[in-house]
ZAMARGU-4260 file (C-alpha; in steps of 0.2 Angstrom, whole numbers, plus 5000, padded with zeros to 4 digits):
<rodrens>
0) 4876/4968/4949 | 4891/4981/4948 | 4890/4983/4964 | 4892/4966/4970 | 4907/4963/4956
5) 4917/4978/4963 | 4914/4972/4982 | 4920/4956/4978 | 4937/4964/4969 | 4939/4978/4982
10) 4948/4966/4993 | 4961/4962/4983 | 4964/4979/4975 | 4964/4987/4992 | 4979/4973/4996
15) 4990/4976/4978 | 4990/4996/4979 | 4999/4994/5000 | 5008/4980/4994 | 5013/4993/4980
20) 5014/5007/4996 | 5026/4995/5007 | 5036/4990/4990 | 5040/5011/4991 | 5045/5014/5009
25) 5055/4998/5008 | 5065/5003/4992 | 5066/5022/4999 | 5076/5012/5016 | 5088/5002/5003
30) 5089/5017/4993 | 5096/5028/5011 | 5105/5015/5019 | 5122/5025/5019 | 5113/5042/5021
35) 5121/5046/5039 | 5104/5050/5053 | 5091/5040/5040 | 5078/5030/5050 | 5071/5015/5040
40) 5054/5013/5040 | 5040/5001/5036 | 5021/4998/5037 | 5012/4988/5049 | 5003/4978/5034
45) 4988/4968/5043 | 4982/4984/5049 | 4983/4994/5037 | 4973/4982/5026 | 4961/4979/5040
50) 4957/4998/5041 | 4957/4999/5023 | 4944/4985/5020 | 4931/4994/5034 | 4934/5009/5025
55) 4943/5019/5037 | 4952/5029/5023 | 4962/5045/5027 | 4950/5059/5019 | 4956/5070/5002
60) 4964/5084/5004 | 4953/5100/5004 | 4957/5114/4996 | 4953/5135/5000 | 4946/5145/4991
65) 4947/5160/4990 | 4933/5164/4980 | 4916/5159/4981 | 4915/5158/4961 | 4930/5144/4962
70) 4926/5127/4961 | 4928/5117/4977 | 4944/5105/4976 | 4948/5089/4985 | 4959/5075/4982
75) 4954/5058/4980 | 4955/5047/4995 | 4969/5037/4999 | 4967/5020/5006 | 4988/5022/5013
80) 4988/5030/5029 | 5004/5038/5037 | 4997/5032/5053 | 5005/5013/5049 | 5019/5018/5044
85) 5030/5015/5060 | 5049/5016/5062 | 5062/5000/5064 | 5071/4999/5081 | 5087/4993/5073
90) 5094/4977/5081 | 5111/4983/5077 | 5114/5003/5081 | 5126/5012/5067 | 5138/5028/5072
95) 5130/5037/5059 | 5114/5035/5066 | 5107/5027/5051 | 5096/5013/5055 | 5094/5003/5038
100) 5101/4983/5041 | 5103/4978/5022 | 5098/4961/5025 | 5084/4961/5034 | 5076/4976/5019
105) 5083/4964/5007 | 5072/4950/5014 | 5058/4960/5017 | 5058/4969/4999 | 5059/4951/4992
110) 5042/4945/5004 | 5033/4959/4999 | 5038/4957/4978 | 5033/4939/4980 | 5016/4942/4990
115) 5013/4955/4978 | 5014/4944/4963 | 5004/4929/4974 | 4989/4943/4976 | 4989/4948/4958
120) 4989/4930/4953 | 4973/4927/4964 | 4965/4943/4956 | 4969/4939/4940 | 4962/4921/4942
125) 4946/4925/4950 | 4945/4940/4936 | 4946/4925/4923 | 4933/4914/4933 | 4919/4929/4932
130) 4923/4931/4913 | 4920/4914/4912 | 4903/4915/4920 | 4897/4928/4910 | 4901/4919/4893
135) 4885/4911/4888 | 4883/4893/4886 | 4887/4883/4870
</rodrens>
């Protein structure tokens, strides 16, 4: 029964945490965009979720050790992969080398906020429908 209530779920927690991974890289380009030789970047969205919802997630880290009395140590998996994360070809080139345009991060940084909220509007409401179910009847 958990099972199913965490695969039903899984979408849309998969889709808030690389909304909440492109909401980074955007800020970090609006952040450098008068650092001289920056190059913005941003994620390729649809793929990313589509690799993370077959479970294609990048391994944890692994750890050495360097004793065989240590406990072995790995990091959790991470459903963000650095292979999505692409650089802009800027349409208009800077002297500097920078490649941030303002507007178009701007716009984009305000997509993402608002398809963020739209996706944790959904999960939230279909939250409150399976709370509802479980209630028993009066």
């Amino acid at each position: 029964m958990l099972d199913q209530l965490e695969a039903s779920l899984a979408f849309h927690q998969q889709a808030l945490a690389l909304r909440q991974e492109r909401q980074k890289v955007l800020a970090s380009n609006i952040a450098n965009a008068d650092t001289p030789g920056y190059k913005a970047r941003d994620m390729d969205f649809s793929r990313a979720l589509e690799d993370a919802t077959r479970g294609s997630m990048q391994p944890g880290l692994k750890l050495a050790r360097t004793s065989s009395q240590h406990l072995a140590g790995e990091g959790a998996a991470s459903m963000f992969d650095a292979r999505h994360l692409l650089y802009r070809v800027p349409e208009q080139p800077s002297l500097d080398g920078n490649t941030v345009d303002m507007d178009r991060e701007r716009s984009d940084f305000a997509d993402n906020s608002v398809r963020y909220q739209a996706a944790l509007t959904i999960l939230n409401s279909r939250i409150q429908g399976l709370k509802q179910a479980m209630q028993p009847e009066r």
